[in-house]
PDB file of the backbone (N, CA, C, O) and the ligand in Angstrom, with CONECT records:
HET     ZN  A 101       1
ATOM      1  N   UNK A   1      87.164  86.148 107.178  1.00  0.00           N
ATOM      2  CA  UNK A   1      87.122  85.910 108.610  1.00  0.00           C
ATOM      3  C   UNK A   1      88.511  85.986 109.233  1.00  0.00           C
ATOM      4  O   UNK A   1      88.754  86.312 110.395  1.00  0.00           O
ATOM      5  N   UNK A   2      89.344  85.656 108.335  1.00  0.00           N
ATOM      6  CA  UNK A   2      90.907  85.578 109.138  1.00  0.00           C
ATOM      7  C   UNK A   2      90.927  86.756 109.199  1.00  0.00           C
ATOM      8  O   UNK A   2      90.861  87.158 110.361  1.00  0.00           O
ATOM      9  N   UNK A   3      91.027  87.969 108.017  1.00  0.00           N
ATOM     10  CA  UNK A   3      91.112  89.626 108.214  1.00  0.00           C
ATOM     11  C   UNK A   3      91.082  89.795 109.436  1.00  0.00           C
ATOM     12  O   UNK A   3      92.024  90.051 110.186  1.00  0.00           O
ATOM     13  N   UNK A   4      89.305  89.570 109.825  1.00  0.00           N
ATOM     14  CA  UNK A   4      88.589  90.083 111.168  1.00  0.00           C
ATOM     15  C   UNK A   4      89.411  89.723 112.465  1.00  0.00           C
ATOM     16  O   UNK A   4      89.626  90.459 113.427  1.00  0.00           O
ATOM     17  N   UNK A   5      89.820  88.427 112.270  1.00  0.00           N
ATOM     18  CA  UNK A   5      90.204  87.715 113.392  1.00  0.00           C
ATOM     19  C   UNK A   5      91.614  88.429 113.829  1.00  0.00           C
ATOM     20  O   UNK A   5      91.878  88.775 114.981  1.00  0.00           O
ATOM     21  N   UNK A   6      92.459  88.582 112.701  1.00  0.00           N
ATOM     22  CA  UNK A   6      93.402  89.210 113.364  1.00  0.00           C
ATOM     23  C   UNK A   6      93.467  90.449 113.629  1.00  0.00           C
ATOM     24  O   UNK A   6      94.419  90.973 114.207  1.00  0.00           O
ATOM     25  N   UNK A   7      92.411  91.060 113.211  1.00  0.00           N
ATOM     26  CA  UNK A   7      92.313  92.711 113.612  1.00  0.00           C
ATOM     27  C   UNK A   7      92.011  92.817 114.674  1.00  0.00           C
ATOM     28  O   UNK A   7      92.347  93.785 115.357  1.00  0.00           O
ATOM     29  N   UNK A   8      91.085  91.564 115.223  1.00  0.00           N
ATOM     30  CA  UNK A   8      90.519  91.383 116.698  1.00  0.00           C
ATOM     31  C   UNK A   8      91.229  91.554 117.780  1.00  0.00           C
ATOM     32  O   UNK A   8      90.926  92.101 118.841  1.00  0.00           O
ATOM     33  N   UNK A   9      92.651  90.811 117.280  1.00  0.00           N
ATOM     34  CA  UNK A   9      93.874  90.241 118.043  1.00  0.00           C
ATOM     35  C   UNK A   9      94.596  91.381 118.132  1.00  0.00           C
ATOM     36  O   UNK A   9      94.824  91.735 119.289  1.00  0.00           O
ATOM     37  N   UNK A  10      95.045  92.096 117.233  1.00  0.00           N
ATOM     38  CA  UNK A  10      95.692  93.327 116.953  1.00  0.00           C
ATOM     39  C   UNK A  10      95.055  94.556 117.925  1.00  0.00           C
ATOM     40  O   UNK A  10      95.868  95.357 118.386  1.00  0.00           O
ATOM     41  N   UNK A  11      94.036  94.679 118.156  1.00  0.00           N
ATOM     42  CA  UNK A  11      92.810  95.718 118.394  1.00  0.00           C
ATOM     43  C   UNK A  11      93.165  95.065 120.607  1.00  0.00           C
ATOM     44  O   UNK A  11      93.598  95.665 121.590  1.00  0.00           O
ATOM     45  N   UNK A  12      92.785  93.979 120.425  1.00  0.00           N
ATOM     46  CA  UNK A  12      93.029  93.560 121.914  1.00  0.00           C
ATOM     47  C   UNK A  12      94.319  93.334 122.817  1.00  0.00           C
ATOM     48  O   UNK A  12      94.430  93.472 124.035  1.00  0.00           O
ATOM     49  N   UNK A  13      95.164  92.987 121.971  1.00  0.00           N
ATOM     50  CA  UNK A  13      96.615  93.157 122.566  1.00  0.00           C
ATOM     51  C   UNK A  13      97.653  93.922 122.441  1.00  0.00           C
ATOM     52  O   UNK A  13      98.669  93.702 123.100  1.00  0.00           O
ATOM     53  N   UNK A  14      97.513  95.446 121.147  1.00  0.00           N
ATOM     54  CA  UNK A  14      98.160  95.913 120.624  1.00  0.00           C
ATOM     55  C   UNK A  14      97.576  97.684 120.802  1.00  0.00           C
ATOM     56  O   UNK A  14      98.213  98.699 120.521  1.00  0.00           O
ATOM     57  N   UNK A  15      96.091  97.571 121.390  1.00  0.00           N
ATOM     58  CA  UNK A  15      95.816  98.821 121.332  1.00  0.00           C
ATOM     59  C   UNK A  15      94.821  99.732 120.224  1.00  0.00           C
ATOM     60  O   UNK A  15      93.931 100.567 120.386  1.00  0.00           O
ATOM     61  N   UNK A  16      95.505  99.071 118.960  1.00  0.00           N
ATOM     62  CA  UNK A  16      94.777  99.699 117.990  1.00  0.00           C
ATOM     63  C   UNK A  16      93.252  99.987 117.703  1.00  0.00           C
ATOM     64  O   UNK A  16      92.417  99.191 118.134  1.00  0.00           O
ATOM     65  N   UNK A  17      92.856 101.123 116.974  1.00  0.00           N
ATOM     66  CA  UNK A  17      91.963 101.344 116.937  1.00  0.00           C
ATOM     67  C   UNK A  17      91.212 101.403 115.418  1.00  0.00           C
ATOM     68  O   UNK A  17      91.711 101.538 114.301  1.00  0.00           O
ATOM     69  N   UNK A  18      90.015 101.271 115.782  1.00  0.00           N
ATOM     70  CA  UNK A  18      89.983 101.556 113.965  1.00  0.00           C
ATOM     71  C   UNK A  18      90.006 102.307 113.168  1.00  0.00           C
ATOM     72  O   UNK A  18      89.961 102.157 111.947  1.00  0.00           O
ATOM     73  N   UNK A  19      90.097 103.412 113.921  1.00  0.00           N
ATOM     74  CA  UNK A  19      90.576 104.822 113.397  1.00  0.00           C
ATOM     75  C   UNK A  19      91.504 104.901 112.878  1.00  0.00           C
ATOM     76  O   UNK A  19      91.691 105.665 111.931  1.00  0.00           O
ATOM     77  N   UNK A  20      92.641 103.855 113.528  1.00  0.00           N
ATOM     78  CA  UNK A  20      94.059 103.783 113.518  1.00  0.00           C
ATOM     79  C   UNK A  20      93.680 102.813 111.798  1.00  0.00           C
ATOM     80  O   UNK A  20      93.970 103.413 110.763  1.00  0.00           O
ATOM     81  N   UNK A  21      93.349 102.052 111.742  1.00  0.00           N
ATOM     82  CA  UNK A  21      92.708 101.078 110.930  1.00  0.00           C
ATOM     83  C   UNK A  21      92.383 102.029 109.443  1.00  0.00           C
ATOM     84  O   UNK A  21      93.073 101.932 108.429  1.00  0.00           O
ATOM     85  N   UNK A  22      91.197 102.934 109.587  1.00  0.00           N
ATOM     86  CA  UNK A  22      90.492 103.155 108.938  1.00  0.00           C
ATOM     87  C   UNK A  22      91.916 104.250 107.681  1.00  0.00           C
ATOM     88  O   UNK A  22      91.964 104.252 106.451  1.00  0.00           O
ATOM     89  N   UNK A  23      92.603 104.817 108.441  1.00  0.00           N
ATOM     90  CA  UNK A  23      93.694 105.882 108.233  1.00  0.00           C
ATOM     91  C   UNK A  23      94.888 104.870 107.472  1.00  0.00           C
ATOM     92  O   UNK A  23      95.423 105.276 106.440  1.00  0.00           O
ATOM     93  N   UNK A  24      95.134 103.983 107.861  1.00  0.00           N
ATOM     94  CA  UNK A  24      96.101 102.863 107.294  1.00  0.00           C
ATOM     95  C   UNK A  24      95.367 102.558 105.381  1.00  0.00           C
ATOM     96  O   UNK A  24      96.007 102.853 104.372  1.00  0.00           O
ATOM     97  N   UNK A  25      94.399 102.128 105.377  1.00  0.00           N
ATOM     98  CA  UNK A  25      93.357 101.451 104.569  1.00  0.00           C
ATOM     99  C   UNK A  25      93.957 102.784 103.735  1.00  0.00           C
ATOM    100  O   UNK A  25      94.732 102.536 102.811  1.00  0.00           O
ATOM    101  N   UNK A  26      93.697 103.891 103.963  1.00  0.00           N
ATOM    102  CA  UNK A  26      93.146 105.396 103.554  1.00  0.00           C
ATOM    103  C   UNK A  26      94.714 105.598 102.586  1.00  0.00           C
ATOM    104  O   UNK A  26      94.695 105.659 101.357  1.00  0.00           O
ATOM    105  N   UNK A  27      95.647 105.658 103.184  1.00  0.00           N
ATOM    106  CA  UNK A  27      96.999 105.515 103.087  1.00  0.00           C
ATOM    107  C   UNK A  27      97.441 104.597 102.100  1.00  0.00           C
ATOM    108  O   UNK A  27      98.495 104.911 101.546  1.00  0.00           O
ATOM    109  N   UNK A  28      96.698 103.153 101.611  1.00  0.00           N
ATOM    110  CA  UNK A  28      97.723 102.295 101.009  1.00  0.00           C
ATOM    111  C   UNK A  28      96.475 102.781  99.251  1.00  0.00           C
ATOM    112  O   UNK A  28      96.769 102.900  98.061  1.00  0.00           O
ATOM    113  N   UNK A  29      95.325 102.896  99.911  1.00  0.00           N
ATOM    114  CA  UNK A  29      94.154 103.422  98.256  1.00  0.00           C
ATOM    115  C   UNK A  29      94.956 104.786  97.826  1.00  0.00           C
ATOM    116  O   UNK A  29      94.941 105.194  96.665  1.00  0.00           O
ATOM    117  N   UNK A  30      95.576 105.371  98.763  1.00  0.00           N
ATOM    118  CA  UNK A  30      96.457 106.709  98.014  1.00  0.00           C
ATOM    119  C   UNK A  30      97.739 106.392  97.607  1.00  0.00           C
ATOM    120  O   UNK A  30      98.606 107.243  97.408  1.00  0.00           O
ATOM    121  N   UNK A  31      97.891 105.234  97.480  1.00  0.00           N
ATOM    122  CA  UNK A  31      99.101 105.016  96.679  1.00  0.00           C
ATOM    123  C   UNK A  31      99.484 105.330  95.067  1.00  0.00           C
ATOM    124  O   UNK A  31     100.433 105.592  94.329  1.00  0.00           O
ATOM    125  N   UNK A  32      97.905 105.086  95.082  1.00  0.00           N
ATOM    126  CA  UNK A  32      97.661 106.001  93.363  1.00  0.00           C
ATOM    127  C   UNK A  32      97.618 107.485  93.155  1.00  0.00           C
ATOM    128  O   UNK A  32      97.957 108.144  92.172  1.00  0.00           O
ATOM    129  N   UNK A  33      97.073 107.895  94.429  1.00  0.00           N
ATOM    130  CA  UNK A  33      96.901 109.029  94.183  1.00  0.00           C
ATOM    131  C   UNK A  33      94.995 109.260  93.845  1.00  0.00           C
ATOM    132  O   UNK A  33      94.277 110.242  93.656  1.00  0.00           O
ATOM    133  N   UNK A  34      94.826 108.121  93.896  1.00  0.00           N
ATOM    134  CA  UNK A  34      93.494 108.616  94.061  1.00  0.00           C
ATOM    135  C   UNK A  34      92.303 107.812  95.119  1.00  0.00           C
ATOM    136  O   UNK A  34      91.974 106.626  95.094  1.00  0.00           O
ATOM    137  N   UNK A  35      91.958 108.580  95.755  1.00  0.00           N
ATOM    138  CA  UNK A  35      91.046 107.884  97.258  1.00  0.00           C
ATOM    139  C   UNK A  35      89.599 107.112  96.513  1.00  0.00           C
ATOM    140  O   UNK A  35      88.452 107.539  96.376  1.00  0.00           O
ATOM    141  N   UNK A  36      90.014 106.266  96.261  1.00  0.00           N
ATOM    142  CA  UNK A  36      88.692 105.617  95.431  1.00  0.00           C
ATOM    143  C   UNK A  36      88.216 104.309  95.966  1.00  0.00           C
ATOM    144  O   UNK A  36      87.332 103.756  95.311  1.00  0.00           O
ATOM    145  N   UNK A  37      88.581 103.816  96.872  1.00  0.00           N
ATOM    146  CA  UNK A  37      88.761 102.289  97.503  1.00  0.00           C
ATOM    147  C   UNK A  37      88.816 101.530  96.634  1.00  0.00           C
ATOM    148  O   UNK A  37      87.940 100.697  96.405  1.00  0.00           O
ATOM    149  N   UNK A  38      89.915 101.682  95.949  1.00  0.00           N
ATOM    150  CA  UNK A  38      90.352 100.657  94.948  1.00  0.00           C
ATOM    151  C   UNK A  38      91.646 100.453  95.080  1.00  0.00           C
ATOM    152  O   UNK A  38      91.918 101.539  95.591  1.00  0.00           O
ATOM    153  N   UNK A  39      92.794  99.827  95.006  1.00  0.00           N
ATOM    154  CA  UNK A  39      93.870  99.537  95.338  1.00  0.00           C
ATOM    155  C   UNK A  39      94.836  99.201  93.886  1.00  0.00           C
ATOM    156  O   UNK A  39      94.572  98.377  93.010  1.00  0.00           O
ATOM    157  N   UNK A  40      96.378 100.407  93.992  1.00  0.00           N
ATOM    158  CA  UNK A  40      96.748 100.775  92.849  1.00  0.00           C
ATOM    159  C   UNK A  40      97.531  99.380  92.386  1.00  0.00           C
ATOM    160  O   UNK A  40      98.348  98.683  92.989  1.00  0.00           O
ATOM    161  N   UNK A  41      96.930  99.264  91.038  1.00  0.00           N
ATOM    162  CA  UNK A  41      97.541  98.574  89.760  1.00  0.00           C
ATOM    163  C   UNK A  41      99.141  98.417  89.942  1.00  0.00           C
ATOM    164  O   UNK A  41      99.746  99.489  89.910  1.00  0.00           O
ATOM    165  N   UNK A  42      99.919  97.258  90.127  1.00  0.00           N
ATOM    166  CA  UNK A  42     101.156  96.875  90.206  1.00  0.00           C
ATOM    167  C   UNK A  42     101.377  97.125  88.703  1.00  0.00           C
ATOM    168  O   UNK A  42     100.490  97.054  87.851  1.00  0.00           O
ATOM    169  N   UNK A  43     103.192  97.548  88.395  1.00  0.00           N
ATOM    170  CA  UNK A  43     103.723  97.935  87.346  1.00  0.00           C
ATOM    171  C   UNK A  43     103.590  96.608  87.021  1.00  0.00           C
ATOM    172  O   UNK A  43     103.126  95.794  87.819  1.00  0.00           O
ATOM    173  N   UNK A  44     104.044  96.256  85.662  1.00  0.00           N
ATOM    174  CA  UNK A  44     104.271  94.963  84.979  1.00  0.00           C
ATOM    175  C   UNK A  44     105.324  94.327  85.571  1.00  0.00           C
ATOM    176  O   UNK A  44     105.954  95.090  86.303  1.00  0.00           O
ATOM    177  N   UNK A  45     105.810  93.057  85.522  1.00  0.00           N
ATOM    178  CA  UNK A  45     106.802  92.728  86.128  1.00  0.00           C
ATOM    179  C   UNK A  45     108.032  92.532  85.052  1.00  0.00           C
ATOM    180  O   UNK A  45     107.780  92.145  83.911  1.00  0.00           O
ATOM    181  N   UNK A  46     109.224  92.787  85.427  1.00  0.00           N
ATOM    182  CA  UNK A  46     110.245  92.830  84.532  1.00  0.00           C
ATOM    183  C   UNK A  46     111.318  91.707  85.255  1.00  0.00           C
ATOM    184  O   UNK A  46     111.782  91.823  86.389  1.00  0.00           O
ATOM    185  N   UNK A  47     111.629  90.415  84.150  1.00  0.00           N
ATOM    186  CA  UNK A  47     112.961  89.852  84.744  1.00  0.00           C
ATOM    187  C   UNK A  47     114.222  90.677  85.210  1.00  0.00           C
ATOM    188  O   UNK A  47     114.708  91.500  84.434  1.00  0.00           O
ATOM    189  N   UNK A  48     114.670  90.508  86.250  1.00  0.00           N
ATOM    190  CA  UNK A  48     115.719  90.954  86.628  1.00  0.00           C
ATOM    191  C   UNK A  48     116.883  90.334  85.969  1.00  0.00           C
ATOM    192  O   UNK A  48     117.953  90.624  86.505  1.00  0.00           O
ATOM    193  N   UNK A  49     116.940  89.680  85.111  1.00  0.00           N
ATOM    194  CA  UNK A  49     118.188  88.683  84.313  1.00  0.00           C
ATOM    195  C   UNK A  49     118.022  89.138  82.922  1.00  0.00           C
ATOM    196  O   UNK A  49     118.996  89.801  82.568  1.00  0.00           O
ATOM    197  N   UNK A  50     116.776  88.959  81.669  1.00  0.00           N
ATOM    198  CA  UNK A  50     116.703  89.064  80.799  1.00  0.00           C
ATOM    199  C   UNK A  50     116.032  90.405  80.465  1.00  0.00           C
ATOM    200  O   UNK A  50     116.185  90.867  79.334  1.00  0.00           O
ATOM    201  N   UNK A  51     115.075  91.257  81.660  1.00  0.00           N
ATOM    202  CA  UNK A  51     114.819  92.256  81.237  1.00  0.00           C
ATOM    203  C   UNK A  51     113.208  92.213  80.277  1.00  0.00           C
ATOM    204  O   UNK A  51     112.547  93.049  79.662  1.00  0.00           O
ATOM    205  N   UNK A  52     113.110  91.082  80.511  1.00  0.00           N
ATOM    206  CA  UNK A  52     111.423  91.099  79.464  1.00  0.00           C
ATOM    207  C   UNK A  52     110.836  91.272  80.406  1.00  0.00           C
ATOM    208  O   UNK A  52     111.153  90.943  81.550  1.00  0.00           O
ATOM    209  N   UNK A  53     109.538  92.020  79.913  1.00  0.00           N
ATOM    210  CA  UNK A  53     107.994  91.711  80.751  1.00  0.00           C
ATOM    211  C   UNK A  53     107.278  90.881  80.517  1.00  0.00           C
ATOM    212  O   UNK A  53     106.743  90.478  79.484  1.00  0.00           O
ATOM    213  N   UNK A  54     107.247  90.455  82.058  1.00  0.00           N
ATOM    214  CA  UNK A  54     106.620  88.866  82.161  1.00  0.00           C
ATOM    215  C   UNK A  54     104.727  89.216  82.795  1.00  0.00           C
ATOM    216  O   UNK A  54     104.294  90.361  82.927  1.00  0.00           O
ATOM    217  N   UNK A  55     104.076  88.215  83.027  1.00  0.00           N
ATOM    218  CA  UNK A  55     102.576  88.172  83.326  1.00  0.00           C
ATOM    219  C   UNK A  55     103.112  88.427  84.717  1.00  0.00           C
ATOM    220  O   UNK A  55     104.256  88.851  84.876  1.00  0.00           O
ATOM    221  N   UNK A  56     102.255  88.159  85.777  1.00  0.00           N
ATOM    222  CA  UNK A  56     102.766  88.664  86.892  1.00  0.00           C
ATOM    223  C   UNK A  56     102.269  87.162  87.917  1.00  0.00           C
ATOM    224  O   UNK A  56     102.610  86.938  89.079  1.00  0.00           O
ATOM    225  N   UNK A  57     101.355  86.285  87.001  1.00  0.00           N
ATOM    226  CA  UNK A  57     101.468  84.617  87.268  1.00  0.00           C
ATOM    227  C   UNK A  57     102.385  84.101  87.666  1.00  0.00           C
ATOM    228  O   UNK A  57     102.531  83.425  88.684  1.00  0.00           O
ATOM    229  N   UNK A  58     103.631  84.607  86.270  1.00  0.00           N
ATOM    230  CA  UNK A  58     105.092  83.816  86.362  1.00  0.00           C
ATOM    231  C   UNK A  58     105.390  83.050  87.450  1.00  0.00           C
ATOM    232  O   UNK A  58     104.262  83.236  87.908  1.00  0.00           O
ATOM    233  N   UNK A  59     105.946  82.292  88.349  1.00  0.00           N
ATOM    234  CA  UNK A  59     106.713  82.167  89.024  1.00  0.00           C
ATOM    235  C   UNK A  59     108.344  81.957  88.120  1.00  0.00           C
ATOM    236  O   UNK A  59     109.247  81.929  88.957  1.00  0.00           O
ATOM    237  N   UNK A  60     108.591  81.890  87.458  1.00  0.00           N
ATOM    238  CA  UNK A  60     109.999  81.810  86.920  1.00  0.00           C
ATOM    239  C   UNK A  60     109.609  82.136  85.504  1.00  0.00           C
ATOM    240  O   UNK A  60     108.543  81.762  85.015  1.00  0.00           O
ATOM    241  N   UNK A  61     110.667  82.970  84.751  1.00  0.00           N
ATOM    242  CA  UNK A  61     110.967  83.986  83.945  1.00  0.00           C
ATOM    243  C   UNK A  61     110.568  82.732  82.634  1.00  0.00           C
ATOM    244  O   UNK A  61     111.131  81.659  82.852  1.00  0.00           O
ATOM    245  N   UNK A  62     109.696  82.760  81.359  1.00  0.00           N
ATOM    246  CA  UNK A  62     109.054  81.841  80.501  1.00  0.00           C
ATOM    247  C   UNK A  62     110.783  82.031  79.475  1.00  0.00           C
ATOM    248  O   UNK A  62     111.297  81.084  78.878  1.00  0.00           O
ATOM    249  N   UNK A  63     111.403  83.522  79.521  1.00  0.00           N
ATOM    250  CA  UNK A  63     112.204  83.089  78.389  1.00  0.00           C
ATOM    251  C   UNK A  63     113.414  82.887  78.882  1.00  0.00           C
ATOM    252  O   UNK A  63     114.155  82.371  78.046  1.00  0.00           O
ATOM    253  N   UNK A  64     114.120  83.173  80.344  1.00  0.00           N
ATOM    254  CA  UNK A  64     115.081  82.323  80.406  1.00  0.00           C
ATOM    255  C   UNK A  64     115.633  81.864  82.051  1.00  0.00           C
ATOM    256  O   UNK A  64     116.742  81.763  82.575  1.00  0.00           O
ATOM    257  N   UNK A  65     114.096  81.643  82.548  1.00  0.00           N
ATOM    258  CA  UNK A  65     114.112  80.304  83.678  1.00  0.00           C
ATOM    259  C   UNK A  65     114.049  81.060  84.635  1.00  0.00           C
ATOM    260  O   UNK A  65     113.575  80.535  85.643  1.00  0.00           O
ATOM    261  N   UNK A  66     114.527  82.753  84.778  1.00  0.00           N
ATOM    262  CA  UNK A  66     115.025  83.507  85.946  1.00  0.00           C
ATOM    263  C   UNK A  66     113.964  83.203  87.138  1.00  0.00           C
ATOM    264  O   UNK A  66     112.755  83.177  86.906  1.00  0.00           O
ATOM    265  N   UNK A  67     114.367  83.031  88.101  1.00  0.00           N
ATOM    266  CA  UNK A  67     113.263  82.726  89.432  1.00  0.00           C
ATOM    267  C   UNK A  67     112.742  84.510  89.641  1.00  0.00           C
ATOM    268  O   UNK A  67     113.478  85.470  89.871  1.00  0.00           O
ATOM    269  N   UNK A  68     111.419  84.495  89.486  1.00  0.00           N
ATOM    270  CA  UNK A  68     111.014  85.992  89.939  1.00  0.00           C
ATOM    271  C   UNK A  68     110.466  85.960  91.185  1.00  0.00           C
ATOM    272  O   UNK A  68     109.554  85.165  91.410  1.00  0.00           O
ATOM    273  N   UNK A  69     110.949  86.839  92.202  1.00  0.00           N
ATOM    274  CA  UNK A  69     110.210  87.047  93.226  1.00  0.00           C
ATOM    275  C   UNK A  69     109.784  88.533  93.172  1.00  0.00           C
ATOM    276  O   UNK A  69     110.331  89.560  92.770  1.00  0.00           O
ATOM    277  N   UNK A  70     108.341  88.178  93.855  1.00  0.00           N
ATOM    278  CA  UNK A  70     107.281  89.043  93.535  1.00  0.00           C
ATOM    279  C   UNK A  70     106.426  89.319  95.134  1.00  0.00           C
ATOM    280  O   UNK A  70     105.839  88.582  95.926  1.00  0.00           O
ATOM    281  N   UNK A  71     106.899  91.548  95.037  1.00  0.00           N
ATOM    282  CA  UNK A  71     105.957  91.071  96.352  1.00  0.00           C
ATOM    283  C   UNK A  71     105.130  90.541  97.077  1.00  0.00           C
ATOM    284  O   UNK A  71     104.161  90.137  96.434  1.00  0.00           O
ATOM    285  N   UNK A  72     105.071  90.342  98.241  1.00  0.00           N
ATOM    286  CA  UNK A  72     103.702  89.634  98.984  1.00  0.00           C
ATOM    287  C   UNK A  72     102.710  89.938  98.895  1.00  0.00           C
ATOM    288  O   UNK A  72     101.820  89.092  98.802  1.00  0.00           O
ATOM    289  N   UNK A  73     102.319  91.886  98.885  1.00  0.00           N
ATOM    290  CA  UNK A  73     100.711  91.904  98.067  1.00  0.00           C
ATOM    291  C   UNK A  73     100.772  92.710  97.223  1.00  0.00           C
ATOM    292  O   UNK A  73     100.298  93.846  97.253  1.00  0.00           O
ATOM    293  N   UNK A  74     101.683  91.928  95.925  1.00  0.00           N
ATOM    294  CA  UNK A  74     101.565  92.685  94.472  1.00  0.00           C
ATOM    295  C   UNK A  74      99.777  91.550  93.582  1.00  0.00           C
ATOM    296  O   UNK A  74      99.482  90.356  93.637  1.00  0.00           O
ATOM    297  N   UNK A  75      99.030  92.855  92.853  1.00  0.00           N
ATOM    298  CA  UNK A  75      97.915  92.350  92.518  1.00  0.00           C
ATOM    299  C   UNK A  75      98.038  92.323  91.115  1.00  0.00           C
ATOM    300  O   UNK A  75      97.120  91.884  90.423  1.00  0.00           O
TER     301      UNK A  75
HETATM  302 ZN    ZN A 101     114.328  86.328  81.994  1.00  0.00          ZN2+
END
């Protein structure tokens, strides 16, 4: 419902359309390279300090504490 709500908001004060919408959506499923409405698989995550691959749960690095920040919509 929040989705909707702010698309509502977006759509009424901003213009957009869902065309505009539908083409965005279209754009982030081809990030793989393939139009499947599925949304592409994040690489593993790697400490930036020690260099291991961590789960992508982590919030801080299990073998040596590193704080990981992790994009906002990594899946
Ligand atoms: Zn580490």
């Amino acid at each position: 419902m929040i989705g909707e709500a702010l698309w509502e908001i977006l759509k009424e004060h901003h213009g957009y359309s869902d065309e505009d919408l539908m083409r965005r959506v279209a754009k982030i499923d081809l990030k793989d390279g393939k139009l499947d409405g599925k949304v592409a698989k994040t690489a593993p995550v790697q400490c930036p300090r020690c260099s291991r691959i961590l789960n992508k749960r982590h919030a801080l690095c299990i073998y040596c504490g590193e704080q990981i920040v992790h994009p906002p919509f990594a899946r």
